[in-house]
BALO-852088 format. One line per 2 residues: their letters; for each residue x, y, z of N, C-alpha, C. Coordinates in Angstrom, 2 decimals, decimal comma. Layout:
<nodes>
a = X Y Z X Y Z X Y Z | ...
</nodes>
This chain:
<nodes>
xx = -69,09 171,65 139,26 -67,87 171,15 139,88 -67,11 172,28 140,51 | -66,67 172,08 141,48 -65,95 172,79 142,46 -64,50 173,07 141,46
xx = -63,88 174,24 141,85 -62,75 174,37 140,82 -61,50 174,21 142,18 | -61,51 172,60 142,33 -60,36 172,31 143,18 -58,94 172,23 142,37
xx = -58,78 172,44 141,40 -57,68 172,65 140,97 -57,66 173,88 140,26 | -56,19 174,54 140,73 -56,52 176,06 140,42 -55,74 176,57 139,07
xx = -55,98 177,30 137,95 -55,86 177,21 137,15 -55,94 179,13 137,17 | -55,58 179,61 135,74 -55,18 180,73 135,79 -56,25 181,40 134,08
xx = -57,17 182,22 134,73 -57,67 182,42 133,29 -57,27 182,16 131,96 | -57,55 181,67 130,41 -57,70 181,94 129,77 -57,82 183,33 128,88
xx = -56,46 183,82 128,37 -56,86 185,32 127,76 -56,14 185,70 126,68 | -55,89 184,78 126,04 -55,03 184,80 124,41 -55,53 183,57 123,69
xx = -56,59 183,32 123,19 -57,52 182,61 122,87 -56,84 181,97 121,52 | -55,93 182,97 120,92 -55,10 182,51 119,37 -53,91 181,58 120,11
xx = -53,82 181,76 121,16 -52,14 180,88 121,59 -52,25 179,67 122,11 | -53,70 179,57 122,19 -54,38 178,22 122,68 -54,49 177,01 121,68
xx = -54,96 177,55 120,77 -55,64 176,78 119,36 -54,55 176,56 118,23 | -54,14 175,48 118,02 -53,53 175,26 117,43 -53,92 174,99 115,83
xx = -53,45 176,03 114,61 -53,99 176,68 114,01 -53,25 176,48 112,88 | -52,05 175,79 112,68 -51,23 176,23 111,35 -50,71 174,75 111,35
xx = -50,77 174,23 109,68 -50,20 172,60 109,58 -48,99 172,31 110,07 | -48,12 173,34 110,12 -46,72 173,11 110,32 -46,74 172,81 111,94
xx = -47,02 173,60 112,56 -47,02 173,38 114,10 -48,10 172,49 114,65 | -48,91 172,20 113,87 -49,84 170,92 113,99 -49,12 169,97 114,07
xx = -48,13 169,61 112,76 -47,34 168,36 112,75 -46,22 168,23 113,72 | -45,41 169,64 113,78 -44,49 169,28 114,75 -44,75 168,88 116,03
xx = -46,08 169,40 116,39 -46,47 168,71 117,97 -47,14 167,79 117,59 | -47,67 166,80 116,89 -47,88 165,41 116,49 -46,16 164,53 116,67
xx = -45,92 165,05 115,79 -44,24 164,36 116,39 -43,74 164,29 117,49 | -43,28 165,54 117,76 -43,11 165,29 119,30 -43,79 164,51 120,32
xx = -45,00 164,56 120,18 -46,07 163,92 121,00 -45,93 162,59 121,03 | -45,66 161,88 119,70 -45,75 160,92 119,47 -44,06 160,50 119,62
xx = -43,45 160,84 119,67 -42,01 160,55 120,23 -41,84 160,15 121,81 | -42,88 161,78 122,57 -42,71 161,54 123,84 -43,37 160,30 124,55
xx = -44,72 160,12 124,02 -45,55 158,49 124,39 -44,86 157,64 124,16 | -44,06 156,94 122,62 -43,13 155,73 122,70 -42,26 156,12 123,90
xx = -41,76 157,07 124,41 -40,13 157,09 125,62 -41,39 157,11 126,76 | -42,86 157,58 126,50 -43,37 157,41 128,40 -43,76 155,39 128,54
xx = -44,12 154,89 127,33 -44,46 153,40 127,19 -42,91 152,68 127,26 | -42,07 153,36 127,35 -40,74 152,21 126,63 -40,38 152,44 128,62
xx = -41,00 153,52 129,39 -40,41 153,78 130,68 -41,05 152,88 131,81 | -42,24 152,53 131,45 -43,11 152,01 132,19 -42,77 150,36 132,56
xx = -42,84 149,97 133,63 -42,58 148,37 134,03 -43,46 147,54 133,09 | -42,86 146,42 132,85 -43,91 145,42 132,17 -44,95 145,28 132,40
xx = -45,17 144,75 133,99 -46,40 144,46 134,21 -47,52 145,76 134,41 | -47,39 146,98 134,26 -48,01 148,41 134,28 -48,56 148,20 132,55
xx = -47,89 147,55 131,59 -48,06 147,59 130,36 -49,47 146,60 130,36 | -48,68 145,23 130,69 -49,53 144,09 130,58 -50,97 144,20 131,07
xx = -50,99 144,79 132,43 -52,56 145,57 133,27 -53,25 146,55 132,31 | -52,74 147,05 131,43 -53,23 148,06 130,97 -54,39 147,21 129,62
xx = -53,89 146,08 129,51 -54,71 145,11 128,34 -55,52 144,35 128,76 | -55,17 144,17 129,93 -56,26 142,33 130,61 -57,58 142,24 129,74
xx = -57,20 141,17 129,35 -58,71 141,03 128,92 -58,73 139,64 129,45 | -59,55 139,01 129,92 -60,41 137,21 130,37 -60,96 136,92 129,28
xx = -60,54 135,36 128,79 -61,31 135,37 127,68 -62,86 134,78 128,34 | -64,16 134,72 127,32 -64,85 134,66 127,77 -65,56 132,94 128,32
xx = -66,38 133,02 129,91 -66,27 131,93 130,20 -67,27 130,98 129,42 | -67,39 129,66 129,02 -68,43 128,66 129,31 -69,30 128,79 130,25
xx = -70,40 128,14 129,70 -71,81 127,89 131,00 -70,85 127,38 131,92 | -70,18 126,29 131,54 -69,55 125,69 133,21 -68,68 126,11 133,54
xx = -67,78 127,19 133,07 -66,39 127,25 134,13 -67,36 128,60 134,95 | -68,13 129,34 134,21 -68,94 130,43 135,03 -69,79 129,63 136,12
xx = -70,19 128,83 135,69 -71,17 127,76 137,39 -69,55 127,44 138,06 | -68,82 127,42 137,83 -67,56 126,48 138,72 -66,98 127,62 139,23
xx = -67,17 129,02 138,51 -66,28 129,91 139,64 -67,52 130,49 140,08 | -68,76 130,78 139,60 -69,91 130,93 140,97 -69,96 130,32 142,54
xx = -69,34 128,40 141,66 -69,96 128,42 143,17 -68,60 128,36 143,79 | -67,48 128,58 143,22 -66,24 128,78 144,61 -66,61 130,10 144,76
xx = -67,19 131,47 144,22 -66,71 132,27 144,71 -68,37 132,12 145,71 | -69,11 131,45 145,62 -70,14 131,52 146,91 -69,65 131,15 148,19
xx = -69,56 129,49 148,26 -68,82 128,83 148,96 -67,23 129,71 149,71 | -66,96 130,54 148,68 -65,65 131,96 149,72 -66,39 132,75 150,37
xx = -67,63 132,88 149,97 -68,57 134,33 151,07 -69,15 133,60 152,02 | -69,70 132,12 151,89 -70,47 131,46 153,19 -69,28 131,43 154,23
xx = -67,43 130,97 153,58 -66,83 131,09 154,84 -66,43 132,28 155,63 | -66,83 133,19 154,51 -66,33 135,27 155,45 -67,71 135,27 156,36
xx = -69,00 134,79 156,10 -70,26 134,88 156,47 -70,18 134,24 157,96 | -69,69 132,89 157,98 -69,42 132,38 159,46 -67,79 133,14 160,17
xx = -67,07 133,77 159,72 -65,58 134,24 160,37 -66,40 135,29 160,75 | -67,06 136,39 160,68 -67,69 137,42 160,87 -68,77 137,43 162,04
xx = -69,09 135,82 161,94 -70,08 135,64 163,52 -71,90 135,53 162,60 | -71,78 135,02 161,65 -73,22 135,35 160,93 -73,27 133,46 160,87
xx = -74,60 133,28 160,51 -75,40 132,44 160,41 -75,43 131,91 158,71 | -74,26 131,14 157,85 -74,94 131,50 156,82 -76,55 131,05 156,16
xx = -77,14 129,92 157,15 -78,14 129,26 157,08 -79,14 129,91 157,34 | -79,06 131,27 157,94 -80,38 132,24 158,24 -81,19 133,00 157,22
xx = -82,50 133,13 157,28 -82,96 132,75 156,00 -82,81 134,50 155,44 | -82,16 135,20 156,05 -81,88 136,36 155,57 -80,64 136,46 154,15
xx = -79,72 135,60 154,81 -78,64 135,21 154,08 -78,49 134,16 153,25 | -79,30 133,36 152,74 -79,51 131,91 152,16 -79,40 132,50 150,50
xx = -79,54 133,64 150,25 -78,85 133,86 148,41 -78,20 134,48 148,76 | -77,85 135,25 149,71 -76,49 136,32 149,74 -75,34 135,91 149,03
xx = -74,89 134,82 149,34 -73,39 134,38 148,69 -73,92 134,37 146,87 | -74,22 133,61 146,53 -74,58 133,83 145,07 -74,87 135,34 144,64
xx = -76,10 136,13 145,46 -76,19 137,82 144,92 -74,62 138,28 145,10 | -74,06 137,93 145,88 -72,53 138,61 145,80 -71,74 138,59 144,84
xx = -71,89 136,87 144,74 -70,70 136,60 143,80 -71,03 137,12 142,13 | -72,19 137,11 142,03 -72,86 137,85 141,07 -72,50 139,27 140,39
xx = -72,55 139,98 141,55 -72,09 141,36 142,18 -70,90 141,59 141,57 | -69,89 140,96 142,14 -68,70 141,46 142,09 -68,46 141,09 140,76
xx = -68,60 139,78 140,13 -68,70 140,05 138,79 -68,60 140,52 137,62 | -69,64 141,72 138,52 -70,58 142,59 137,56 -69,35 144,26 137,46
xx = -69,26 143,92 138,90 -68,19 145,24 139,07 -67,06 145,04 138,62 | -66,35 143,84 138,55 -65,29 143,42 137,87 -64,94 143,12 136,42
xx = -66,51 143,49 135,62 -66,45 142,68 134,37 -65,08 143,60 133,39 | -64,82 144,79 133,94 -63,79 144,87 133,00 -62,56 144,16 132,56
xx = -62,50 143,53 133,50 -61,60 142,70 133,40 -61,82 141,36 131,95 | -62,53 141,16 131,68 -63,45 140,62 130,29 -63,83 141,82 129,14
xx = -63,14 142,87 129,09 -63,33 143,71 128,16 -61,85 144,02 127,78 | -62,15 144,76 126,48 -60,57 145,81 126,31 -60,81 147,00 125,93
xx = -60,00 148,16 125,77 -60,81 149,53 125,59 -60,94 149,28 123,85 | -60,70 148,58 123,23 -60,62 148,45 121,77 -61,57 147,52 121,18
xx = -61,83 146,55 122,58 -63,57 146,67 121,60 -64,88 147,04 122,24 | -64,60 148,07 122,64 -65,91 149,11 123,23 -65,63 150,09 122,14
xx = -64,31 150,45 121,57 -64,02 152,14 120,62 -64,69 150,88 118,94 | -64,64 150,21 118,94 -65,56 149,36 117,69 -65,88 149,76 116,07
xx = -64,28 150,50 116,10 -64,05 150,93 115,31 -64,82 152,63 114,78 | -65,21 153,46 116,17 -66,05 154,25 116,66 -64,92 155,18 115,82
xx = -63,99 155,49 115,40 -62,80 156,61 115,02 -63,07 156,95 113,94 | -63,14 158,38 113,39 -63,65 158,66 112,13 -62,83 159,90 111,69
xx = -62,48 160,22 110,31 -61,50 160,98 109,58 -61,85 162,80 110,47 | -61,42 163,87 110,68 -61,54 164,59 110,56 -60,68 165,88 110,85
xx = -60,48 166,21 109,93 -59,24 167,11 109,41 -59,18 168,58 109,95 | -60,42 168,73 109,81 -60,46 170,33 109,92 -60,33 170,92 111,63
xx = -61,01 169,74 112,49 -60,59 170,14 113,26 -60,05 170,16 114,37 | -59,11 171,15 115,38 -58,23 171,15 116,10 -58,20 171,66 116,89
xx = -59,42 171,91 117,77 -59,87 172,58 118,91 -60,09 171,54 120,27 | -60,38 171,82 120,90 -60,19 170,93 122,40 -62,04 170,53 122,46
xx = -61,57 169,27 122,24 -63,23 168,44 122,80 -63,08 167,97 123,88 | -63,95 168,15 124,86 -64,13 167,77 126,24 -65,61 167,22 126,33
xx = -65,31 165,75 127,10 -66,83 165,32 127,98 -66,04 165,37 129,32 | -67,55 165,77 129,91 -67,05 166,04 131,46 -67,86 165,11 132,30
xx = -68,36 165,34 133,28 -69,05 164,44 134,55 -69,56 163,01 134,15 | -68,47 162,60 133,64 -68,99 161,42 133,15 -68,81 160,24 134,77
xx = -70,19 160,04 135,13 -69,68 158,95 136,32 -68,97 157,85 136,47 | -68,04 157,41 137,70 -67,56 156,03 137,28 -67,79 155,55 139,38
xx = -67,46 154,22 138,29 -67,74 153,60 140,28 -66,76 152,32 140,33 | -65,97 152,31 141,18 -64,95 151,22 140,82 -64,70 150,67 142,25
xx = -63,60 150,07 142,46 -63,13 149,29 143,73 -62,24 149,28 144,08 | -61,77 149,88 145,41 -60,09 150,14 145,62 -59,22 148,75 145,78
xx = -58,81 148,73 145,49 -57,38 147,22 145,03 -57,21 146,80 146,71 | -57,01 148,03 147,49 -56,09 147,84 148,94 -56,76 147,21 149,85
xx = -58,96 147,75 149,58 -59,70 147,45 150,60 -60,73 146,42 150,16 | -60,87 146,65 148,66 -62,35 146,10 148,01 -63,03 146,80 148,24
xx = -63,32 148,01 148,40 -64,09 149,04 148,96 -64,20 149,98 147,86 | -65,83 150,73 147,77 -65,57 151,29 146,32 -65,09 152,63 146,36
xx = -64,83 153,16 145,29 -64,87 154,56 145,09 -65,34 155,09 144,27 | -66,13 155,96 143,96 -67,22 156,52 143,00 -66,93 158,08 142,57
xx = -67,25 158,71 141,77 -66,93 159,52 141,29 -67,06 160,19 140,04 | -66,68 161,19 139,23 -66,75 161,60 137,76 -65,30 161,74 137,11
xx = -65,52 161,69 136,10 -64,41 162,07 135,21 -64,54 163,14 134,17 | -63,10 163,68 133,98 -63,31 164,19 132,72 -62,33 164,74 131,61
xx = -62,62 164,08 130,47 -61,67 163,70 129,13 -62,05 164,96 128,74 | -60,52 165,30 127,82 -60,34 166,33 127,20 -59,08 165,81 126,59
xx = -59,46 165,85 124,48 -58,33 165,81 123,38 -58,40 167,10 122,47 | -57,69 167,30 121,58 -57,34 167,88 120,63 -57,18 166,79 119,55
xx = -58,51 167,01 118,52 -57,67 165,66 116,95 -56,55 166,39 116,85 | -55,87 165,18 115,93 -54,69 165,24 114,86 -55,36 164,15 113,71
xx = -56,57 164,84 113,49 -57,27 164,07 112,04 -57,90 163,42 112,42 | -58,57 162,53 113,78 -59,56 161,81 113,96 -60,14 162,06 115,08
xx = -61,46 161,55 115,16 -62,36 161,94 116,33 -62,66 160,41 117,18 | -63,04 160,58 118,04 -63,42 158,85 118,52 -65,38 159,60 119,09
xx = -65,90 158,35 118,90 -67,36 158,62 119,37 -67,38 159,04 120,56 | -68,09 160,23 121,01 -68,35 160,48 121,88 -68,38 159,29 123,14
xx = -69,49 158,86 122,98 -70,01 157,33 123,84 -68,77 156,76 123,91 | -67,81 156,40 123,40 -66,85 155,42 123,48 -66,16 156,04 124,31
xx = -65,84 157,43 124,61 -65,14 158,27 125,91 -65,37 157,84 127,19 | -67,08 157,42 127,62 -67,58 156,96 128,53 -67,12 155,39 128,77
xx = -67,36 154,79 127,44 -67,32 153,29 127,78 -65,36 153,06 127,99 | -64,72 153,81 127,21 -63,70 153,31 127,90 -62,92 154,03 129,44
xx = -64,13 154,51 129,89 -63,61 154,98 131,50 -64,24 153,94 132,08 | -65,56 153,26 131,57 -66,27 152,60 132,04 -64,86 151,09 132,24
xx = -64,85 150,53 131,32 -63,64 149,26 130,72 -62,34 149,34 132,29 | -62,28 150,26 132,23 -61,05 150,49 133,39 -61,42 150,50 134,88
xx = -62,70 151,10 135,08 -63,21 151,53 136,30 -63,76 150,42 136,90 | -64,31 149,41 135,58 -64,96 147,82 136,64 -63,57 147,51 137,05
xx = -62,48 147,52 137,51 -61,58 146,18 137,66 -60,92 147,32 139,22 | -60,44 146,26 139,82 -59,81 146,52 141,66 -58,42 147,50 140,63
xx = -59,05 148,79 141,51 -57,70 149,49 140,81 -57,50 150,68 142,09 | -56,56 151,80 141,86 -55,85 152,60 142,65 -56,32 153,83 141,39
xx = -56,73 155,00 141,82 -57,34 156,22 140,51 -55,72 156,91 140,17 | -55,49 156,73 140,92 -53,74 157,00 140,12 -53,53 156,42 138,54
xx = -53,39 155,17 138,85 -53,57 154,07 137,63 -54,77 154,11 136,58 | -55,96 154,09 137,09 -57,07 154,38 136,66 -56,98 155,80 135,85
xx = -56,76 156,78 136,44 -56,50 158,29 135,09 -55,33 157,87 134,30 | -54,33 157,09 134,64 -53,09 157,01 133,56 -53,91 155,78 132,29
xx = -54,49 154,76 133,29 -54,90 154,16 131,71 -55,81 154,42 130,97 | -56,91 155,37 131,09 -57,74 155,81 130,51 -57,12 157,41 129,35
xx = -56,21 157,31 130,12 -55,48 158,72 128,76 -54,48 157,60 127,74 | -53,90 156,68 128,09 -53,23 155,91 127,52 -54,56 155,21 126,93
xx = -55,59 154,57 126,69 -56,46 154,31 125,67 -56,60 155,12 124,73 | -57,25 156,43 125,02 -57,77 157,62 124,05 -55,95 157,90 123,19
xx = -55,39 158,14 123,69 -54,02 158,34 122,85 -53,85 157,42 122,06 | -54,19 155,83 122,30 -54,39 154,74 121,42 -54,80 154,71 120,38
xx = -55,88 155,31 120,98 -57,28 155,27 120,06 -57,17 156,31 118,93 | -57,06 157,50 119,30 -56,93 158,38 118,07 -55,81 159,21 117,73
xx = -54,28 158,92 118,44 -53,30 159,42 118,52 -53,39 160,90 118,49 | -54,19 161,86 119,45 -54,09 162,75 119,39 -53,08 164,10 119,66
xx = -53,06 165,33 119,67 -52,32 166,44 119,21 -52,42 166,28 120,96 | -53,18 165,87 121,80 -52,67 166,18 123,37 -54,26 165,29 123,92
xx = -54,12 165,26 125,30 -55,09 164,30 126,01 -54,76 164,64 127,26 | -56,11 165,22 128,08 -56,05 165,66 129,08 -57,31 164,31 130,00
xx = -57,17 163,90 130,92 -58,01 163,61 131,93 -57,68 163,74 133,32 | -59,09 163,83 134,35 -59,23 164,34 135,45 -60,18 163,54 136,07
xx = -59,85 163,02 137,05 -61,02 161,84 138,06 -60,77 162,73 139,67 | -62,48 163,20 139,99 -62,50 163,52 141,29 -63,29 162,44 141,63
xx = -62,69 161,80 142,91 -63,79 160,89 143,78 -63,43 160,42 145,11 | -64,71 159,97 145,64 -64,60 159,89 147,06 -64,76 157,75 147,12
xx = -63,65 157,94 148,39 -63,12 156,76 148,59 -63,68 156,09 149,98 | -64,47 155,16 149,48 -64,74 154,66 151,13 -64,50 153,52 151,93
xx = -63,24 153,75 151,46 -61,76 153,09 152,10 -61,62 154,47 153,63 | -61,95 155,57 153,02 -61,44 156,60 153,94 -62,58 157,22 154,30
xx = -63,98 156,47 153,98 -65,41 157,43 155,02 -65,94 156,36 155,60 | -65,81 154,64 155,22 -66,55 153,54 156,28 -65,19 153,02 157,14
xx = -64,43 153,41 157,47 -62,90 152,72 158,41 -61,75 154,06 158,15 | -61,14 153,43 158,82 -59,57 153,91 159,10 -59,93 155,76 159,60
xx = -59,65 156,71 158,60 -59,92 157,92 159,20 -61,29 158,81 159,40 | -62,15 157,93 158,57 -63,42 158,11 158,36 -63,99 159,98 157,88
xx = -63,21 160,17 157,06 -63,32 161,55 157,00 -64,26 161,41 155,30 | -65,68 162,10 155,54 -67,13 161,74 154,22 -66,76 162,72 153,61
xx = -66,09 164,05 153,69 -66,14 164,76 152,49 -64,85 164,83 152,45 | -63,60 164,22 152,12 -62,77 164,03 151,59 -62,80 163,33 150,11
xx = -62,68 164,16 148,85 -62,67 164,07 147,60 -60,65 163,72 147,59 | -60,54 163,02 146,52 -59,06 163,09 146,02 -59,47 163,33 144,46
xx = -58,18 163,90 143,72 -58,06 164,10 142,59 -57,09 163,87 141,66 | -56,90 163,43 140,47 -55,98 163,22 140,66 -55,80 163,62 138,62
xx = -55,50 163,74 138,48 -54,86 164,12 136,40 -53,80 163,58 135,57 | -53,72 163,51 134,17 -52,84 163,08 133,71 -53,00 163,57 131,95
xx = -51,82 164,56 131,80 -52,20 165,70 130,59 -50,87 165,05 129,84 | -51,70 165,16 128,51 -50,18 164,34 127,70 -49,74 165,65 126,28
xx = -49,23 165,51 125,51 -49,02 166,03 124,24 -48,87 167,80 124,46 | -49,88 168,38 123,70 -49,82 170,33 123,99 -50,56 170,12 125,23
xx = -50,90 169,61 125,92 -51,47 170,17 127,38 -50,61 170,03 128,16 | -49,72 169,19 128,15 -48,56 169,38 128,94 -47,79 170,17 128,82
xx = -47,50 170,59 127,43 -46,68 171,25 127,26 -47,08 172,90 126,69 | -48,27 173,22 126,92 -48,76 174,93 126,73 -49,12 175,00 127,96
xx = -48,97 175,55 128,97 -49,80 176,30 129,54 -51,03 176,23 129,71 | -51,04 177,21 128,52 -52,54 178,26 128,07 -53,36 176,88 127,56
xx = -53,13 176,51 127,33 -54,21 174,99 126,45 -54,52 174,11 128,02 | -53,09 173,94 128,49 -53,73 173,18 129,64 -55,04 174,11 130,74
xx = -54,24 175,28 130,89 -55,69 176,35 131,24 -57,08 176,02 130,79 | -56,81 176,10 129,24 -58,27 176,41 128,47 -59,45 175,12 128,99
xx = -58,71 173,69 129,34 -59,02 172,00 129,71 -60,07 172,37 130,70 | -58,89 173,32 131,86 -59,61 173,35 133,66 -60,54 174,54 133,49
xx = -61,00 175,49 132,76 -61,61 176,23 132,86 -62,64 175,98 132,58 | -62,79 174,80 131,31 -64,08 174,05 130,62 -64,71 172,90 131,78
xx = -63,76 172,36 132,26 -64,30 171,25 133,24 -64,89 172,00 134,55 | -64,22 173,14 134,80 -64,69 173,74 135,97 -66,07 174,72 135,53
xx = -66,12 174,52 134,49 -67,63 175,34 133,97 -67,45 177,39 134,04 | -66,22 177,27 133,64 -65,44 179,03 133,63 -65,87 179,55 132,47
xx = -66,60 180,41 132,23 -66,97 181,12 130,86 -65,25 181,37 130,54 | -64,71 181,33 129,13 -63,70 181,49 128,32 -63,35 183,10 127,70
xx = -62,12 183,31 128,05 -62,36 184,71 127,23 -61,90 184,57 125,80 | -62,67 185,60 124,88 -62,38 185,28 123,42 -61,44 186,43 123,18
</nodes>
């Protein structure tokens, strides 16, 4: 990964690591003070989006919104100047509606039951776990158009760990549904903070939008980026350093 965000070595390796119970707890508190005042700030419906779950369909209401959502692509199929009767296009509307679906299914999930009770005790430690290039592929809200890309999570426990895998699946949970990556990095740090109320929570989504390489300015290597650091990463420095140096693949000084 390209180190598009610029960051400042790592070189007091003790001021990073948070190391002593007392200042463990006080930035658990705080932390956990500052999330209730960032959740109590947020609009309702920013709250409510952040849960959607669909409950799940019947054989028939899933045949009943198949075939409206076919019957919606045969009429984009003739507004567009196409044939939908040509035998090129004669499953298209169904493979679509299929499709989108499939890209949408988050919307039929929640990040809480993909983490499946994945959270497990662990005390000792308090060092910064990071997964990085984890891929995601989603759909911009504005165009329907996707945007694809990696991510990458970075916590500190405060006594619990969440499964690895469940880091992925809940970027995954967020990334099927028509979203804006603004929103998309805020609710994916707001899960993991859920999930294991940690000492801090860092994430980072680079990706390319082709909203902005198939129309409008058409510019293909335009990446956006975008972050959202909660607890001691917001508030050290040096810790938030230690996050971008790991994601950017920076040997660490000890």
């Amino acid at each position: 990964m390209s180190s598009s965000v610029p960051v400042h070595e790592v070189t007091d390796r003790d001021n990073v690591s948070t190391t002593t119970t007392d200042s463990s707890s006080r930035l658990s508190e705080e932390h956990d003070e500052q999330r209730k005042r960032k959740r109590a700030d947020l609009p309702s419906e920013a709250i409510a989006s952040s849960s959607i779950c669909h409950k799940v369909d019947t054989e028939e209401e899933e045949a009943k919104r198949l075939k409206k959502m076919t019957d919606a692509c045969n009429t984009i199929l003739e507004c567009i100047g196409e044939n939908p009767n040509r035998e090129g296009l004669l499953k298209t509307p169904e493979r679509w509606a299929k499709a989108l679906l499939f890209m949408t299914q988050g919307y039929r999930q929640t990040a809480q039951e993909v983490v499946n009770d994945a959270v497990f005790s662990a005390d000792s430690h308090k060092e910064i776990v990071v997964v990085r290039d984890i891929d995601i592929h989603s759909m911009c809200e504005h165009h329907m158009l996707p945007f694809t890309g990696r991510i990458h999570v970075g916590y500190i426990p405060n006594g619990k760990i969440i499964g690895l895998s469940k880091i992925a699946r809940i970027a995954e949970v967020f990334s099927r549904r028509l979203q804006v990556q603004e929103r998309l990095t805020r609710e994916i740090t707001d899960a993991i903070e859920e999930a294991v109320s940690p000492l801090g929570v860092a994430v980072v989504i680079e990706s390319s939008h082709f909203c902005m390489v198939m129309r409008g300015v058409q510019k293909v290597g335009a990446k956006t980026i975008t972050s959202c650091v909660r607890g001691c990463f917001e508030a050290n420095p040096k810790t938030r350093a230690e996050f971008f140096n790991l994601i950017n693949g920076r040997p660490l000084s000890i």
